[in-house]
Wavefront OBJ file of the C-alpha trace (Angstrom):
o trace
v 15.812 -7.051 -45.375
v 13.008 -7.749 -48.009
v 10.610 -6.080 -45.654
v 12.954 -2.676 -45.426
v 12.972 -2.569 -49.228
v 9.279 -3.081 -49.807
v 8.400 -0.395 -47.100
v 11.297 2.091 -48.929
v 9.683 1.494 -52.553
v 6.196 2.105 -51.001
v 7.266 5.499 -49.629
v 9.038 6.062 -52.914
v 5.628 5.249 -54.409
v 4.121 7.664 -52.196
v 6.284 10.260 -52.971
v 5.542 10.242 -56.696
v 1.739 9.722 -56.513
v 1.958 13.325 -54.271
v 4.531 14.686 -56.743
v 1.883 13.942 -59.375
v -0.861 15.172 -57.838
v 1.009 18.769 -57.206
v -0.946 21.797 -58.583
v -1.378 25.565 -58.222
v -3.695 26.918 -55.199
v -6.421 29.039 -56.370
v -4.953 32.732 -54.876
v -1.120 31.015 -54.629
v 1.745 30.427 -57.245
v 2.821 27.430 -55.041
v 3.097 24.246 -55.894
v 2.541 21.020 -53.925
v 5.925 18.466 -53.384
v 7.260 16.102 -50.988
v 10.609 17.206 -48.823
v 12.556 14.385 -47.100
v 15.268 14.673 -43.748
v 17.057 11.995 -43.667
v 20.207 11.398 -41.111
v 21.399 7.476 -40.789
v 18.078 5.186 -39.784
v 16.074 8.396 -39.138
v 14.153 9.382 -42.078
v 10.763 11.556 -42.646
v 8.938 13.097 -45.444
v 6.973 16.333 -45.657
v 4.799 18.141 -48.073
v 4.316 22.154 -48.098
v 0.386 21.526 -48.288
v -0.420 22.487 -44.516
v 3.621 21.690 -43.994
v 2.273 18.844 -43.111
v 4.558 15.399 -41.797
v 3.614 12.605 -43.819
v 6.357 10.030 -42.617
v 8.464 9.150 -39.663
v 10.497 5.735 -40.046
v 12.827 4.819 -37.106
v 13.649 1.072 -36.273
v 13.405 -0.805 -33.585
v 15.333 -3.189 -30.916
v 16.176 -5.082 -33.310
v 16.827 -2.345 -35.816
v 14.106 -3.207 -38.639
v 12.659 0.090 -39.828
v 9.128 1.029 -39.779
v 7.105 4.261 -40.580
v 5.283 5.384 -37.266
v 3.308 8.248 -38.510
v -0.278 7.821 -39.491
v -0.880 9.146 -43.301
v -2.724 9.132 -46.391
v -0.893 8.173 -49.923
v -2.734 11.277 -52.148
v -2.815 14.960 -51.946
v -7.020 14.554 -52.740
v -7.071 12.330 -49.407
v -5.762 15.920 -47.679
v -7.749 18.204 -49.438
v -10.587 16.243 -47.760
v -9.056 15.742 -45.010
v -10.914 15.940 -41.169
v -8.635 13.972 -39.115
v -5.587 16.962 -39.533
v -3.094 13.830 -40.045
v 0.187 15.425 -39.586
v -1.070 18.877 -40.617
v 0.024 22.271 -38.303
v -2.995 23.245 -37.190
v -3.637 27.311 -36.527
v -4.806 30.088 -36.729
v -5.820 28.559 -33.227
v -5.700 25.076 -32.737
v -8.372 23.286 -30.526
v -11.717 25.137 -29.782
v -12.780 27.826 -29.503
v -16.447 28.019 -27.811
v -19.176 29.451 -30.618
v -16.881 30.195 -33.030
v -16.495 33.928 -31.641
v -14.393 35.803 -28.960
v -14.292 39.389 -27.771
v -10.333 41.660 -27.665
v -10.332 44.872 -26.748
v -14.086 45.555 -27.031
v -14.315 44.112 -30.271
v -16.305 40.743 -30.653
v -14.462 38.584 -33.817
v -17.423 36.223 -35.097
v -15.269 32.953 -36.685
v -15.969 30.494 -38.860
v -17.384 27.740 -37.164
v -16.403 24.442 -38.477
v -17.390 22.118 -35.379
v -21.279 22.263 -34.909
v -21.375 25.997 -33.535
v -17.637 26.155 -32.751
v -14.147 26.440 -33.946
v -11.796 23.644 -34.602
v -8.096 24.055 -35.667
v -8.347 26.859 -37.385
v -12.029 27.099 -39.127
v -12.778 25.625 -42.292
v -9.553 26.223 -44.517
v -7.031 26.350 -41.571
v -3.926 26.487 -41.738
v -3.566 23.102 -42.437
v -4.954 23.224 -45.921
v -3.181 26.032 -47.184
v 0.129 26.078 -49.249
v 2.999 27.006 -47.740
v 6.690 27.918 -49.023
v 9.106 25.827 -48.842
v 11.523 29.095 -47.264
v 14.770 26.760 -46.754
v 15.482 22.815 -46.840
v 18.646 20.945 -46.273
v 17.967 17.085 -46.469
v 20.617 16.132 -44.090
v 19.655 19.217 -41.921
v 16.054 21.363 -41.609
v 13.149 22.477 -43.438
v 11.461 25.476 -43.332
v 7.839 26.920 -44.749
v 6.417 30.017 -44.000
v 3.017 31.371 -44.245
v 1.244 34.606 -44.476
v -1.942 34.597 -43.035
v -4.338 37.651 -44.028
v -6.462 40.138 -41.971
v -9.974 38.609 -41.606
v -8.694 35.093 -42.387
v -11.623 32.953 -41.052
v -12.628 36.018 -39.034
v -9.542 36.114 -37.194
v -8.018 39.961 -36.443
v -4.708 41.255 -38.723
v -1.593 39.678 -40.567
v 0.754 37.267 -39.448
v 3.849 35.728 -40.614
v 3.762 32.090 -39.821
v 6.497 29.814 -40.044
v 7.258 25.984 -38.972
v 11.108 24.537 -38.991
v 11.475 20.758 -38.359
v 14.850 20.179 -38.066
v 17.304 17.461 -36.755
v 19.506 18.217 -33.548
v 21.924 14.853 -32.871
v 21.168 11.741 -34.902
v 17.297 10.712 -32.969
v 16.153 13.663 -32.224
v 14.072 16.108 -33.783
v 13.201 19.731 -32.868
v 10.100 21.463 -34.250
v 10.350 25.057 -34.101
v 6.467 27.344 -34.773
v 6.655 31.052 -35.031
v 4.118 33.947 -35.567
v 4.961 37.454 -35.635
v 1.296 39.812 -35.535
v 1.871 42.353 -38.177
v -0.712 45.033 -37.386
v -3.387 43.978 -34.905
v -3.436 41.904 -31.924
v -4.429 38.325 -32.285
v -4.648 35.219 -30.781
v -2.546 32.625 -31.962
v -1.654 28.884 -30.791
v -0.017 26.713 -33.458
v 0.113 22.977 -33.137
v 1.309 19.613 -34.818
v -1.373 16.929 -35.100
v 0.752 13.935 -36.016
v -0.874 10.703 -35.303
v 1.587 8.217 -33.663
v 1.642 4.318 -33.258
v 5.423 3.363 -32.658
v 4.580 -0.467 -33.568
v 4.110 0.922 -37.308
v 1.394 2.867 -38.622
v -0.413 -0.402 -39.767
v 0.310 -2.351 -36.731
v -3.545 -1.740 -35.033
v -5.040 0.076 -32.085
v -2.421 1.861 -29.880
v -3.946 0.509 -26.093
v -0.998 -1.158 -25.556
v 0.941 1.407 -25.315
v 2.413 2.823 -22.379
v 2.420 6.401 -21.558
v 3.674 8.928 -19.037
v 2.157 12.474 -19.116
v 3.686 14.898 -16.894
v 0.433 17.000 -16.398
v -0.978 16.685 -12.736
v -3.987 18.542 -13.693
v -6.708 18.919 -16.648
v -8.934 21.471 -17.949
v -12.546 19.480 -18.208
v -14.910 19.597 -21.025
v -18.596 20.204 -21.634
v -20.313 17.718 -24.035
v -19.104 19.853 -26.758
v -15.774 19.489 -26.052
v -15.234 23.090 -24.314
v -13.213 23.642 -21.826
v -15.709 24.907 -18.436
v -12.968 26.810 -17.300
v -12.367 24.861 -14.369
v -8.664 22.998 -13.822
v -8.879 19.903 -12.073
v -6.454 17.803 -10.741
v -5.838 14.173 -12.383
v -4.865 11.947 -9.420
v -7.265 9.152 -8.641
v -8.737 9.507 -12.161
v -8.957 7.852 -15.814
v -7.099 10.760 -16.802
v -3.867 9.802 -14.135
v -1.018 8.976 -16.302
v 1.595 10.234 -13.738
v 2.932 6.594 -13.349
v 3.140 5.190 -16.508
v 0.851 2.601 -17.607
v -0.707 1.476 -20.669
v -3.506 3.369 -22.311
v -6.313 1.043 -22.504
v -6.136 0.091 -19.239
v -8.832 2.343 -18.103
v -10.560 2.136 -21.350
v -13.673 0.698 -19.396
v -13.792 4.166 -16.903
v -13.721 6.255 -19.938
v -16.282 5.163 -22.850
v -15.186 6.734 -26.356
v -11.223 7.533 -25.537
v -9.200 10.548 -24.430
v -9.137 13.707 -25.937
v -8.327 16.488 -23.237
v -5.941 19.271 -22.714
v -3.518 18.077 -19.842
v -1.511 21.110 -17.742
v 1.632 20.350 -18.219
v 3.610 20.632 -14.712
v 6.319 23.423 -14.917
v 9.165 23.467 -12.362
v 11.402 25.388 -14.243
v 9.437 28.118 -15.916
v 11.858 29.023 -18.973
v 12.839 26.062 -20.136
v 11.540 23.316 -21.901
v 9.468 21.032 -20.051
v 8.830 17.161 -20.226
v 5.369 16.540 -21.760
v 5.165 12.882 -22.246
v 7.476 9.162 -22.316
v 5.417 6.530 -24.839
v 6.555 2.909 -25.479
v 5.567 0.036 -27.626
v 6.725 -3.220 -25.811
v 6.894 -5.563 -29.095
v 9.281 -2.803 -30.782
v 11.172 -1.249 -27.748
v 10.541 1.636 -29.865
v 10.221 4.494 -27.512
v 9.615 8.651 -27.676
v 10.206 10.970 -25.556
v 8.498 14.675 -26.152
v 9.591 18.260 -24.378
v 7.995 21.826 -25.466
v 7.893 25.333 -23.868
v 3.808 25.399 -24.495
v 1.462 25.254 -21.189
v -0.673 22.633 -21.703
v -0.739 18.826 -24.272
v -3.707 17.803 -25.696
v -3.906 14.109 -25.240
v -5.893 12.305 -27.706
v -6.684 8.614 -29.244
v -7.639 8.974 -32.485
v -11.710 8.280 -31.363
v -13.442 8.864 -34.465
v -11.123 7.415 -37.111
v -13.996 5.046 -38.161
v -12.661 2.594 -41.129
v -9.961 5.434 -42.887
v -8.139 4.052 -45.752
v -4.930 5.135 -45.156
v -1.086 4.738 -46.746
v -0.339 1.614 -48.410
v -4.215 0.985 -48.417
v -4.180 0.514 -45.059
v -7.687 0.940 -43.218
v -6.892 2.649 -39.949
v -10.265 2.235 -37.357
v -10.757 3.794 -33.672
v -7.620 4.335 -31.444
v -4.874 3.498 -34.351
v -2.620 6.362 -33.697
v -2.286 8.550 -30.337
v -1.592 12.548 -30.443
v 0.327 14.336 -28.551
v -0.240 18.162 -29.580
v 1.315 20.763 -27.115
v -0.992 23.700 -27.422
v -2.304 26.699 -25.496
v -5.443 25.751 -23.689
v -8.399 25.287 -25.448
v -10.766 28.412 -26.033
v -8.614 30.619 -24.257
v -9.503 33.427 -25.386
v -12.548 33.005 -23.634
v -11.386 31.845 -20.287
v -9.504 35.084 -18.511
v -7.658 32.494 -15.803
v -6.013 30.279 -18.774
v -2.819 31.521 -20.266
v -3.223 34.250 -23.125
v -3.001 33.469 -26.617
v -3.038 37.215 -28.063
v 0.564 38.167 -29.771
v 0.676 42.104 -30.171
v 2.190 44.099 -33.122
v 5.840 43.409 -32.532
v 6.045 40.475 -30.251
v 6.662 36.722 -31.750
v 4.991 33.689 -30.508
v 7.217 30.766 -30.508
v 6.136 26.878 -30.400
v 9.246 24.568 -29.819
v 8.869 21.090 -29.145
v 11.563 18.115 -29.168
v 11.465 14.915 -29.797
v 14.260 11.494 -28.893
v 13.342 8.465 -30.732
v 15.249 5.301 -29.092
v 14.697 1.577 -29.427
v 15.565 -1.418 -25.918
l 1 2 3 4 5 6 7 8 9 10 11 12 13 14 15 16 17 18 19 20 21 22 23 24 25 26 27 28 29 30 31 32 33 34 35 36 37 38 39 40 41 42 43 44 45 46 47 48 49 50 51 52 53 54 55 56 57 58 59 60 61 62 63 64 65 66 67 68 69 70 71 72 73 74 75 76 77 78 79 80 81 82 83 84 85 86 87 88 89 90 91 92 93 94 95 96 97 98 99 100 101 102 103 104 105 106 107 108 109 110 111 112 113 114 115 116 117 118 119 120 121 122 123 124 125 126 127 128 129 130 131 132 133 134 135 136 137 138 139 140 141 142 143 144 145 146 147 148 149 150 151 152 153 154 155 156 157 158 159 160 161 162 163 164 165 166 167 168 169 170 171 172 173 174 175 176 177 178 179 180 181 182 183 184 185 186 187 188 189 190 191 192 193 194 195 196 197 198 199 200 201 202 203 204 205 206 207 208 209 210 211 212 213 214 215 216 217 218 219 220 221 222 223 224 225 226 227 228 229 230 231 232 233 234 235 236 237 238 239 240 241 242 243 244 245 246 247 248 249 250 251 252 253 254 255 256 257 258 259 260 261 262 263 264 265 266 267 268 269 270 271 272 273 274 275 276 277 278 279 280 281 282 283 284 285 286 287 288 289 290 291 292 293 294 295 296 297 298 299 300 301 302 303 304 305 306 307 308 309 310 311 312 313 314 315 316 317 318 319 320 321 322 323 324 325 326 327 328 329 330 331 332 333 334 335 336 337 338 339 340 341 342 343 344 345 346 347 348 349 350 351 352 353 354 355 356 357 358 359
């Protein structure tokens, strides 16, 4: 029990030191605070800065609570943030090859934030913007919204953005992403880039973990990271997670970690699809991820370094896993991968689910 209350006054703690750090953005009247859901066991706090999810505490087999979301404790920490902890991640998440891209005969020159490319959005994504806190219910939801400008890192026209996290039953948790394109087409593909280590966001490197993606096929990389193009299939690979197994037990095939965009297999075409089972054996914690998105970009946390983290916590290499269920990287420069471009009048929608359980 003495562990449960330090770990509650430390997120407390953490709470205040971003409530104290809250100030006005430059071209907003928002201001900066923390937002918790809480139903029973099942707690988690967000801020409005790049509606970003700061905390996820669950417990375990034995049912001792433990945060299992990979976070900083200060607002600066975000604002200098290149690691996207927690953050949704947009205009376009991922890459996009040379930070350009040509729609309807009109070639849209980005800001490239990644050598000559696009990552997550450009330099002042979407993830370090402030958003507004449009509804919250602590027992229930909370929703920001967003609206993102014409030319905004060279991307084409206005959209209204918006992100509900919200609980359905008492371990589960639905994340609901929505864009609506105002007045020009545009390519848009939201995603959440929470860090996850289910034995406790200080507990060490994740390669224990065990993992089942269901995503027969990947889209390869060039050394930059860009997708060729190509879709290959997984099966007698480092990248074969069919069966579940844990994820440093290829480590030795694969110098330097995963971080690829896995097609996720789709039997049933309008429905929400499994993306991925994870389980830490010394917990039992276990979580178990759906979405309605194409693809999952599978990644473990490779160039974390030595990050000081919450609680002064210094998080190194493979400390947290993602799971972010995306579009396809650079798609809008790859005709065969599935479009990204919302028109005037049509809504892009991002829903993904998550079950928490503990055996």
């Amino acid at each position: 029990m003495a562990k449960i209350h330090t770990m509650a006054k430390l997120h407390l703690f953490c709470s205040f030191v971003l409530l104290a750090l809250a100030f006005a953005d430059a071209n907003s009247c928002e201001k900066v605070g923390v937002y918790q859901l809480k139903r029973g066991d099942f707690s988690l706090k967000f801020t409005n800065y790049g509606a970003t999810m700061l905390s996820v505490i669950v417990p375990d087999k034995n049912g001792k609570l433990a945060d299992v979301a990979l976070a900083f404790d200060s607002l600066e920490d975000y604002k200098n943030d290149t690691c996207y902890f927690g953050a949704i991640v947009g205009r376009v998440a991922n890459r996009i090859g040379k930070a350009q891209f040509t729609l309807n005969g009109t070639r849209y020159q980005l800001v490239n934030n990644d050598g000559d490319n696009l990552l997550h959005g450009g330099r002042r994504g979407f993830s370090d913007v402030i958003w507004t806190v449009e509804s919250y219910k602590e027992d229930s939801h909370i929703t920001f919204t967003y609206e993102s400008f014409d030319g905004e890192q060279g991307f084409p026209g206005d959209v209204a953005v918006s992100v509900t996290y919200m609980f359905i039953e008492s371990n589960k948790l639905a994340v609901n992403m929505k864009a609506k394109a105002l007045n020009k087409p545009t390519p848009v593909n939201l995603a959440l880039h929470t860090y996850w280590n289910l034995g406790g966001h200080d507990s060490g490197d994740i390669f224990s973990h065990k993992i089942q993606l269901f995503g027969s096929h990947i889209t390869p990389v060039d050394d930059d990271l860009i997708p060729t193009g190509k879709i290959t299939p997984v099966k007698g690979t480092p990248y074969d997670f069919l069966d579940a197994r844990e994820i440093g037990s290829k480590f030795k095939e694969l110098p330097g970690g995963y971080d690829i965009n896995y097609v996720l297999d789709n039997p049933y075409p309008n429905h929400l699809k499994r993306v991925a089972v994870v389980q830490e054996n010394v917990s039992g914690r276990k979580m178990e991820l759906w979405t309605n998105q194409p693809g999952v970009q599978f990644y473990t946390s490779n160039m974390l370094g030595h990050l000081k983290g919450k609680g002064g916590f210094v998080y190194s290499n493979y400390a947290g896993l993602c799971l972010e269920t995306q579009g396809f990287p650079d798609s809008v420069n790859h005709p065969n991968f599935p479009s990204q471009i919302v028109h005037p009048g049509e809504t892009y929608e991002h829903v993904m689910v998550y079950r928490f359980t503990a055996n």
